[in-house]
C-alpha positions as CSV (number, residue, x, y, z in Angstrom):
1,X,115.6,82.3,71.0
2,X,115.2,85.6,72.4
3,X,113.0,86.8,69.7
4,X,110.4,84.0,70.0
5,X,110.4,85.1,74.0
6,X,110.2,88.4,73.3
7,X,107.4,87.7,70.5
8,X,105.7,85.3,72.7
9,X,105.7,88.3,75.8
10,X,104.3,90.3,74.1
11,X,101.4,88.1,72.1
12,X,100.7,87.0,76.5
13,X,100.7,90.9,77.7
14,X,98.2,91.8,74.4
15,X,96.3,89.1,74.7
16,X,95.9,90.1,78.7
17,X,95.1,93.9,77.6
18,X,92.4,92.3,75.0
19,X,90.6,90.1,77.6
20,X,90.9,93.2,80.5
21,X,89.4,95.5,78.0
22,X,86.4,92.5,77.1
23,X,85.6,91.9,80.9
24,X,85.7,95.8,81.2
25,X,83.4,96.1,78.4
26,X,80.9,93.6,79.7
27,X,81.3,94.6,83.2
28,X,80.6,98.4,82.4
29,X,77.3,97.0,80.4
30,X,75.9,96.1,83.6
31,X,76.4,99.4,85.7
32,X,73.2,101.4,85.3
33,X,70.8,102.7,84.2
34,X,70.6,105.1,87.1
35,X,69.3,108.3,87.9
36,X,71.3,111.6,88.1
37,X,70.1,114.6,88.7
38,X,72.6,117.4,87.7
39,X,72.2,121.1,88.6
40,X,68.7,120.5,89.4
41,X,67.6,119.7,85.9
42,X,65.5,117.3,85.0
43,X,65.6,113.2,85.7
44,X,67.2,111.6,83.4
45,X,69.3,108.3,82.8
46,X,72.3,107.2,82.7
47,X,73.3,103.6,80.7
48,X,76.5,101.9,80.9
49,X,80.1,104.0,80.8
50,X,82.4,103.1,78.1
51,X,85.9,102.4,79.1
52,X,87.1,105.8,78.2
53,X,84.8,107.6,81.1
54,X,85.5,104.6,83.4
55,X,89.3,105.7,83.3
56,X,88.8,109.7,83.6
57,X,86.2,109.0,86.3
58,X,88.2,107.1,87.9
59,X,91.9,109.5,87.8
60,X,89.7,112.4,88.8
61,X,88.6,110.0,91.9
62,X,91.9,109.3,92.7
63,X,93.1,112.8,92.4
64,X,90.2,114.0,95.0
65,X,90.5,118.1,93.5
66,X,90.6,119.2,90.5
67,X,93.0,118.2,87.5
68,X,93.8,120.2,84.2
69,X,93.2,117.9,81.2
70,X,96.7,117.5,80.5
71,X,97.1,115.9,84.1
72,X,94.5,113.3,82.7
73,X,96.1,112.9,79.2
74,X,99.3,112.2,80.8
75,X,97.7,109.5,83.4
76,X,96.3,107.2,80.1
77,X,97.7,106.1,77.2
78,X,94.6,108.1,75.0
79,X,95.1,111.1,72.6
80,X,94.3,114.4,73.9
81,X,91.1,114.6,71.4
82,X,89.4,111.2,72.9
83,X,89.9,112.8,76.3
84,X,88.4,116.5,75.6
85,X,85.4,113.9,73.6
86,X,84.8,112.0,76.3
87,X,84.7,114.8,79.2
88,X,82.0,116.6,77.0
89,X,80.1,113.4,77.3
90,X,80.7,113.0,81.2
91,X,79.6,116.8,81.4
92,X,76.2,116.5,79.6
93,X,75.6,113.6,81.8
94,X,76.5,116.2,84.8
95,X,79.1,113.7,86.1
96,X,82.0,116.2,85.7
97,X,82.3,120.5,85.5
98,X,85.0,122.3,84.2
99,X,86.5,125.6,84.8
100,X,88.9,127.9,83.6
101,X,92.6,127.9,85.8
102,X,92.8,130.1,88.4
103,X,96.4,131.3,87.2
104,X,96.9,130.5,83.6
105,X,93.6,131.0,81.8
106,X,94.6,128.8,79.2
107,X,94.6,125.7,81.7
108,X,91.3,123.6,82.0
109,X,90.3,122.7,85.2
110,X,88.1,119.2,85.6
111,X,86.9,118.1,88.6
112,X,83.8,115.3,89.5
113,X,80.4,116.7,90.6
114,X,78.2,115.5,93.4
115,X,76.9,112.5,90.8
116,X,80.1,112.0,89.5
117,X,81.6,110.8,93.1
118,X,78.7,108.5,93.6
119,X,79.1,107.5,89.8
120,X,83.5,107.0,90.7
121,X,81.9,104.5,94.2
122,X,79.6,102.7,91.4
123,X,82.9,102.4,89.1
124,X,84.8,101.1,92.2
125,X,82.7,98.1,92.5
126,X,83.3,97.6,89.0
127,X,87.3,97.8,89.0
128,X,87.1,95.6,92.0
129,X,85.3,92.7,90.1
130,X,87.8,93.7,87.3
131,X,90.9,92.9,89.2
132,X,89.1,89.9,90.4
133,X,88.3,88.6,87.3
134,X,92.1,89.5,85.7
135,X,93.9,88.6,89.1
136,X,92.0,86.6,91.1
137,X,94.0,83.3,90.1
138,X,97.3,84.8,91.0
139,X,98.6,84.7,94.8
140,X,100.3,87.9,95.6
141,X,104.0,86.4,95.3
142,X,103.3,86.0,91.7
143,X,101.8,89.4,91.0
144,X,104.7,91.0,93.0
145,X,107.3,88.8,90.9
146,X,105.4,90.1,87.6
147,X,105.6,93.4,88.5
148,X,109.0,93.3,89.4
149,X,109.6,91.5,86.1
150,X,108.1,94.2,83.9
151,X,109.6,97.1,86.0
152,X,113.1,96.3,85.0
C-alpha cells in the first residue's frame, strides 16, 4: 500500500513540476520584446527569458548585492555549466555584470545591472501570475498543510 502512495506522490509532485514549468514557459513567451540599453550601446531587443534566466534573475533580485556563482548554483537544482551558460547569455543582453572577488580572486562575483532590476520587476509580474495560476485554487490552510506535509 505504501508503495502505490508513495508512487502515486510522486507521479502528483512531477506532474505539478511539469505543468509549473509549461505555464512558466508560456508565461515567459509573453514578457517582451523590450528595449535595453546596456552601457550605452546600441538599442537593441530583448525576446522572452527562458526559465533558466527567469530563476538567476530572480535569486540575484532576492539577494539585492552581489552573489558568487556558486551562491546561485546552490539556490537551484541546475549544473554548474547551465548556470555559467546562461549568465553569459544574461550578460550580452546587459542584464547582469560580473567581477572578480574582492578577496579570493578565484570567486565570481554576479550582480543585476540597471536593466537587469527593471528586467527582475518585469519577471515579478510574471512569478506572480505563476503562483496564481499553480496556487490560486488552494486556500492558504491547504498550502500551509502541504508544506508542512513535505517538510517532514
Amino acid at each position: 500500500m505504501d508503495d502505490q502512495i508513495n508512487s502515486r506522490l510522486n507521479a502528483a509532485l512531477q506532474s505539478k513540476w511539469v505543468a509549473r514549468q509549461e505555464i512558466l514557459r508560456k508565461l515567459l513567451k509573453q514578457v517582451g520584446p523590450h528595449e535595453v540599453d546596456p552601457r550605452g550601446a546600441h538599442r537593441h531587443k530583448i525576446r522572452g527569458y527562458t526559465p533558466e534566466q527567469f530563476v538567476i534573475i530572480n535569486i540575484l533580485n532576492s539577494f539585492g548585492h552581489g552573489v558568487t556563482v556558486s551562491e546561485i548554483t546552490g539556490e537551484i537544482d541546475i549544473p554548474h555549466a547551465n548556470v555559467t551558460r546562461t549568465l553569459d547569455r544574461l550578460e550580452k543582453k546587459g542584464l547582469v555584470r560580473r567581477r572578480r572577488g574582492d578577496d579570493d580572486k578565484r570567486q565570481m562575483i554576479v550582480q543585476l545591472t540597471l536593466e537587469g532590476n527593471k528586467a527582475a520587476r518585469i519577471l515579478a509580474e510574471v512569478k506572480r501570475d505563476l503562483d496564481q495560476a499553480l496556487w490560486g485554487n488552494y486556500s492558504d490552510g491547504e498550502k500551509q498543510t502541504l508544506l508542512d506535509l513535505l517538510n517532514r
